[in-house]
N, C-alpha and C positions, 0 to 999 in steps of 0.2 A: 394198643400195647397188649402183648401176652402176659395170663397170669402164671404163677409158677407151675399150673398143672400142664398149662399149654406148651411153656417152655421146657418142661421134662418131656411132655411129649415129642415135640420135636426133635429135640438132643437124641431120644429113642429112637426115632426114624431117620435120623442124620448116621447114629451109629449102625441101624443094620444096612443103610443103602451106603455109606464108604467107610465103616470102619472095622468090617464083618462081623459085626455081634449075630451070633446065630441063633440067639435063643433068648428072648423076653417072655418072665413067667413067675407066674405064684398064683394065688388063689384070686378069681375073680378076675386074671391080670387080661385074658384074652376077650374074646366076643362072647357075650353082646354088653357088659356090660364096662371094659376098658380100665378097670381097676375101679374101686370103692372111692377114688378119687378123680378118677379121667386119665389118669398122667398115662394111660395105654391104651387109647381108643385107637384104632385103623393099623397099627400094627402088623405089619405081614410075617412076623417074628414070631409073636407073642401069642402063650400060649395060657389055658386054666389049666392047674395042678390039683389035686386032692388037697382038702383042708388037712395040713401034716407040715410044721414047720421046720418038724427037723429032716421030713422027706426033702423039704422045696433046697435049704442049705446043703443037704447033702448031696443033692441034682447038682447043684451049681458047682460043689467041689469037683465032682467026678468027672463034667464039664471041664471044666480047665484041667483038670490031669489030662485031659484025652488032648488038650490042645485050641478045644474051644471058646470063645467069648462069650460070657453070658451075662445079662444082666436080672437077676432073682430079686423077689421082692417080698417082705412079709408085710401082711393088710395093716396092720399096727405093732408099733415097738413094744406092744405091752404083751403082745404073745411072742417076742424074740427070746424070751427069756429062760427057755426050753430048752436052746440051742445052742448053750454058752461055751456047753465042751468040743461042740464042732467048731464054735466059730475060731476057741483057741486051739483046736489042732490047725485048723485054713492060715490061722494066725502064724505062729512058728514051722509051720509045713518047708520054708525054704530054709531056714534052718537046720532042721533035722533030717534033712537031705545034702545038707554041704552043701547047699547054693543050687544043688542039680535039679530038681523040680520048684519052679512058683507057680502060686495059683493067679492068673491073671481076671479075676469077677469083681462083679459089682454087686454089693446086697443091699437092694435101697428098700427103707422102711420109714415111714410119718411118726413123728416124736410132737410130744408135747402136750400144752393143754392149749384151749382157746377156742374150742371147737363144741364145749359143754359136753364132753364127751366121759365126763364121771369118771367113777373108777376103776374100769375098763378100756378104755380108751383116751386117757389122758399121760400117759406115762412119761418120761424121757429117757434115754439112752446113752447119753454124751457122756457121763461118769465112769460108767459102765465101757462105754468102747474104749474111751483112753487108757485103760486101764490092760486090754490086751493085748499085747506087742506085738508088730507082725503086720497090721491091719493099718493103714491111711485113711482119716475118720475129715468129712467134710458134713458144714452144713451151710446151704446159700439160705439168705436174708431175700433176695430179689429174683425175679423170675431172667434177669440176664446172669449173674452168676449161678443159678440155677443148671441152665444151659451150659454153658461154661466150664461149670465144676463136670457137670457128665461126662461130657466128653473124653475131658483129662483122667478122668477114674476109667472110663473105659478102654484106655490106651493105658492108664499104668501097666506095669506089669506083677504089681501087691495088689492084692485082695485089698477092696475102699468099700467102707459103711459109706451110705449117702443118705444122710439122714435129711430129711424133709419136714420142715415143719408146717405140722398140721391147719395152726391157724391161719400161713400167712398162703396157702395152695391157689385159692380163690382174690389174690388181693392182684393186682395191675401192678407192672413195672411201671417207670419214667426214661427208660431207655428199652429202642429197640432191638430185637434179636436182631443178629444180621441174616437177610436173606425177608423175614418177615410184612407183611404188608402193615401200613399207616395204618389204615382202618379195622380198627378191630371186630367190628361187623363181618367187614369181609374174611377176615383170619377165622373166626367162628364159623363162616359157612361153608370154609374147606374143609376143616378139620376137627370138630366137632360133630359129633353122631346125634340124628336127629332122636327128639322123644318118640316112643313106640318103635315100631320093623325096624330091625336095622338090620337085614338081614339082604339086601342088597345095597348098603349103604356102604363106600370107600372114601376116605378119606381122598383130599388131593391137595398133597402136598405144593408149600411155597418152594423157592428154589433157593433152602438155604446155605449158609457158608459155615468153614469152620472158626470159629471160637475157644478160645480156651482161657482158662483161667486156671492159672499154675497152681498145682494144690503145695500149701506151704505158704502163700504168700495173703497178708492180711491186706486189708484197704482202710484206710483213715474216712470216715463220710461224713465228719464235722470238724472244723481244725478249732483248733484251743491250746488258752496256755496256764491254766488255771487248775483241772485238773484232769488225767489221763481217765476213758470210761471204754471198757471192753468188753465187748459183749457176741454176739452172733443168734442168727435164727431172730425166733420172734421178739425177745428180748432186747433184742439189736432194732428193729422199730421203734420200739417205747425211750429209747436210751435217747434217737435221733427226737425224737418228740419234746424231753425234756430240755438237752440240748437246743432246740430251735426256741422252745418257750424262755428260757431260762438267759439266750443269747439276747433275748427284746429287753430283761430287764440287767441287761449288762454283764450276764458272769458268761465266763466263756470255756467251755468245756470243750474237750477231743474225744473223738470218739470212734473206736477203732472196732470194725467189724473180721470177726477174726479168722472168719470162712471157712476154715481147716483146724480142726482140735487138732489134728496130729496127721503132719509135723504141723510144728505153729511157729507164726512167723514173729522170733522172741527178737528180733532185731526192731521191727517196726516196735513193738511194745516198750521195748528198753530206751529206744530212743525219745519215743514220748516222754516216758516217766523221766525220764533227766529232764526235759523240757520243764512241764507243768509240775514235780516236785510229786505228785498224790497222785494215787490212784483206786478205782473201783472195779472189779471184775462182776458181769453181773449175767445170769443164767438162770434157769428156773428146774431146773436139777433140783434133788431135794440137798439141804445145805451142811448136812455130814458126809465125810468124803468126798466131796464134790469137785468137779474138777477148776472150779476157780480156787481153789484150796491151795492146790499145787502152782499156780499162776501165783497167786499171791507170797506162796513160800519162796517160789524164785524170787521175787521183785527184792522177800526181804532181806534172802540169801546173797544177791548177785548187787544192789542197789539199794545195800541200806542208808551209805552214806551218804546218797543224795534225796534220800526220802524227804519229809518235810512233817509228814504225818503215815501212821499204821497204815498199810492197805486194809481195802474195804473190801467183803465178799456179799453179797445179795442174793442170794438163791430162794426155789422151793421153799415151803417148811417141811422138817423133818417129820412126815405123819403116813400110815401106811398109805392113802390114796388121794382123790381131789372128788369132791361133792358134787353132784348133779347140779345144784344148786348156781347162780350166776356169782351170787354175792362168796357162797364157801369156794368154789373154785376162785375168785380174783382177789381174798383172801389167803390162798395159799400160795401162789407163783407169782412174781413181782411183775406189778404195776406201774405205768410212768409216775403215780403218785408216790410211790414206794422207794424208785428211784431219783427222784427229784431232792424227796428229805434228805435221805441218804447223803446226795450230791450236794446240797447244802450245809449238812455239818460237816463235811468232809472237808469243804473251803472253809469255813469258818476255826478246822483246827489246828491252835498255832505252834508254829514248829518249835 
């Protein structure tokens, strides 16, 4: 089975050999080194840019003006932050054209913590994107919706954040890509670049198929009727962890991975929440403004009367960064212990 680095990589190479993406690039993104994460090894697209991120976004706008596909990348979301006034011109650009110009790109950047990546390199973004209109904000959980969400960003025709989380790049699916070999040995020796020369080294691709995963549409990946728990990205592991633990000692939780910040798919969510009566939105954002904030305001706005109890939000703490440290970082952004308690006074509270 592919990990999620594998599986963006591929999705990369699916789209420049049939979907004409003409240009994969940011710092580090070409040879020899295929991004700081892999997710652009063998790439015959892809290219390095100058450390400049608001050179790399402003490439990628000017790109799609001309008519091109591209997919840009910045090496971590803690240096997007630079770039906020472009991403909201890229954002409202078909707007303020009457419809007559969109920009059709992909800006994918690594969010999160879990990686010990301190306070430089722990960041998230998911607050922050929702927050700019204009832009279709995804994040997969698994190295198949992974593949899947790309795809469909790369064919939208709105500018899509594809935010990647950090920790889970390196973790194995339970489901194969389609097109993908069983043995994952074998999938590594096509298309993984070896250590040292890679200077005649090509990738050889499997012969994969397309996939898609509609952006807007959430997936349930625990059913329950006790209470609704929604989450996405790394968070969305710890949630399935609780949920499995918590299902041995009889409570039964749902659990909705919700793939797409925006648009988000408020049907699946609504309809849980009538089912199970409670709900928990849980993210590791830090936990003012956060975007379960807004998730939670609808549930209380549109579904008060069938609540049972308060929603619940889980986030970050609100502190400028996360510690080097194993114990300060899993301290700050929610752990399955974190949402386990959580998840039990939540059932415990009576309506």
């Amino acid at each position: 089975m592919a990990n999620m680095a594998q599986a963006i990589r591929m999705a990369l190479h699916y789209g420049e050999s049939k979907l004409n993406v003409s240009d994969i690039f940011g710092q580090d993104v070409g040879a020899p080194l295929g991004g700081v994460f892999t997710a652009t090894q063998g790439l015959k697209n892809s290219w390095n840019s100058p450390l400049d991120e608001r050179g790399i976004v402003g490439c990628a706008m000017g790109l799609a003006l001309a008519g091109q596909r591209c997919v840009a990348e910045i090496q971590f979301a803690d240096y997007i932050f630079n770039t906020i006034d472009l991403l909201k011109m890229i954002g409202n650009n078909y707007w303020v054209t009457n419809g007559k110009y969109n920009l059709p790109l992909v800006l994918m950047t690594p969010v999160g913590a879990g990686i010990r990546g301190s306070v430089y390199h722990s960041h998230s973004f998911d607050a922050h994107a929702t927050r700019m209109p204009g832009w279709k904000v995804v994040m997969p959980s698994t190295p198949l919706d992974a593949y899947g969400l790309m795809l469909s960003a790369i064919e939208d025709p709105n500018p899509v954040l594809y935010l990647n989380p950090k920790a889970l790049m390196r973790v194995r699916g339970d489901e194969l890509i389609p097109g993908e070999p069983s043995d994952e040995k074998e999938l590594k020796k096509m298309i993984d670049a070896p250590i040292g020369d890679r200077s005649k080294w090509k990738a050889k691709w499997p012969k994969l198929e397309d996939y898609r995963i509609p952006i807007g549409k959430a997936k349930i990946t625990r059913q329950g009727d006790q209470v609704t728990v929604v989450s996405y990205g790394r968070t969305l592991i710890e949630c399935n962890k609780v949920a499995d633990q918590l299902a041995e000692e009889g409570v039964s939780i749902e659990v909705i991975d919700l793939r797409s910040l925006y648009p988000y798919d408020w049907q699946t969510i609504s309809e849980s929440i009538r089912k199970t009566k409670k709900v928990m939105f849980v993210n590791e954002d830090t936990e003012v403004t956060n975007f379960g904030e807004h998730l939670a305001y609808r549930a209380t706005h549109e579904l008060f009367y069938d609540l049972y109890a308060r929603p619940r939000v889980v986030a970050g703490k609100n502190i400028p960064g996360i510690g080097l440290h194993p114990n300060l970082e899993e301290a700050t952004v929610p752990q399955a212990r974190d949402i386990r308690v959580e998840v039990l006074d939540l059932i415990s509270e009576a309506p």
